[in-house]
KOLNUZA-212186 format. One record per residue: x, y negated, z of N, C-alpha, C in turn. Coordinates in steps of 0.2 Angstrom, whole numbers, plus 5000, padded with zeros to 4 digits. Layout:
residues N
XYZXYZXYZ;...
END
This chain:
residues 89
507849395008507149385009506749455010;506249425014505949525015505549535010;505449585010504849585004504049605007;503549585001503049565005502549604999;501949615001501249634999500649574999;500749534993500449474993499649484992;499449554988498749534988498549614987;497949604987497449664987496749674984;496549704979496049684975495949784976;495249784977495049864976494149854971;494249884967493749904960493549974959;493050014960492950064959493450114961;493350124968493950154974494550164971;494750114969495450084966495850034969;496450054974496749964976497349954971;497349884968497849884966498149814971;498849824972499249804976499849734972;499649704974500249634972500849634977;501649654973501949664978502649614977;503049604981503749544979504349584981;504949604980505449594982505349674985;505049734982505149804984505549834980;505949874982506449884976506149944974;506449974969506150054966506450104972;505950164971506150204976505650184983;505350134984504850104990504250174991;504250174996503450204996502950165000;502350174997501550114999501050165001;500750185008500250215010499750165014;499350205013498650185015498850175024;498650155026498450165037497750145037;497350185041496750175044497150135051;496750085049496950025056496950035063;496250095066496150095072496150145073;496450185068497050245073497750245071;497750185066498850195065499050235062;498350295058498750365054498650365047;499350355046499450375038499050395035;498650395027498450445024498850455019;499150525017499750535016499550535007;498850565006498550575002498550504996;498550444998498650404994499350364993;499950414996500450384993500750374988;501150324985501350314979501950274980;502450284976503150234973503050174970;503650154972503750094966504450124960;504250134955504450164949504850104947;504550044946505049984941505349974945;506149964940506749924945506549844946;506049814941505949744942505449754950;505849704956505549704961504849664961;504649644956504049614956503649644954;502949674956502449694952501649724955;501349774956500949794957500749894956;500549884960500349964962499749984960;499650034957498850044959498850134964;498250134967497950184972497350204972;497250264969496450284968496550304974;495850314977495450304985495250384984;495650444988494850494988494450484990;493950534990493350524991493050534998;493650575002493850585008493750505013;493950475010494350425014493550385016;493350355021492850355025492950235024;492250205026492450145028492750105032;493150085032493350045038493850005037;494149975041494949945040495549975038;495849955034496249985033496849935030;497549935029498249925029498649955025;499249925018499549965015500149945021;500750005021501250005022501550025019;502549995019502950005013503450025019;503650085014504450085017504850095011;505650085013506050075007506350125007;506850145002507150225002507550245006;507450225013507850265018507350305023;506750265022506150265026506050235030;506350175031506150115036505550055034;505450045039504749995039505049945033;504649935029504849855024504349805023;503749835023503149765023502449815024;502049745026501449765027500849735027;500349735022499949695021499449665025;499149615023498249605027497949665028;497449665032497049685035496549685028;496249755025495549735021495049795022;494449785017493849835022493749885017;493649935018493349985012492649995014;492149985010491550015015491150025008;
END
């Protein structure tokens, strides 16, 4: 089964990420939508070996409103999931 990024909640330039079936070792970065470029600066791992669980991602302050995208990749560095579409503003 592939693994997926089921939800998205942001509170106080904070995204916390609901995730299925990522194994430890995953990386989850932020994409601005309308240019496709990584911001490197909010990446993070998946720590737990249990593939079920959630992320959290403090926002700098940097980081502008607009659309934006988490992407995961798995520990080789390949594509493995990729969220909704939601808004920072």
């Amino acid at each position: 089964m592939k693994p997926i990024i089921s939800s998205i909640e942001i509170e106080n330039r904070v995204i916390v990420a609901k995730y299925q079936r990522l194994m430890v070792g995953a990386k989850v970065v932020l994409v601005e939508k309308a240019s496709g470029r990584q911001l490197p600066e909010t990446a993070t791992r998946v720590a737990s070996p249990v593939p079920v669980g959630a992320l959290r991602i403090r926002l700098p302050e940097a980081i502008e409103p607009g659309t934006y995208f988490l992407r995961a990749f798995n520990g080789h560095g390949e594509d493995a999931a990729r969220s909704a579409d939601f808004e920072i503003g």
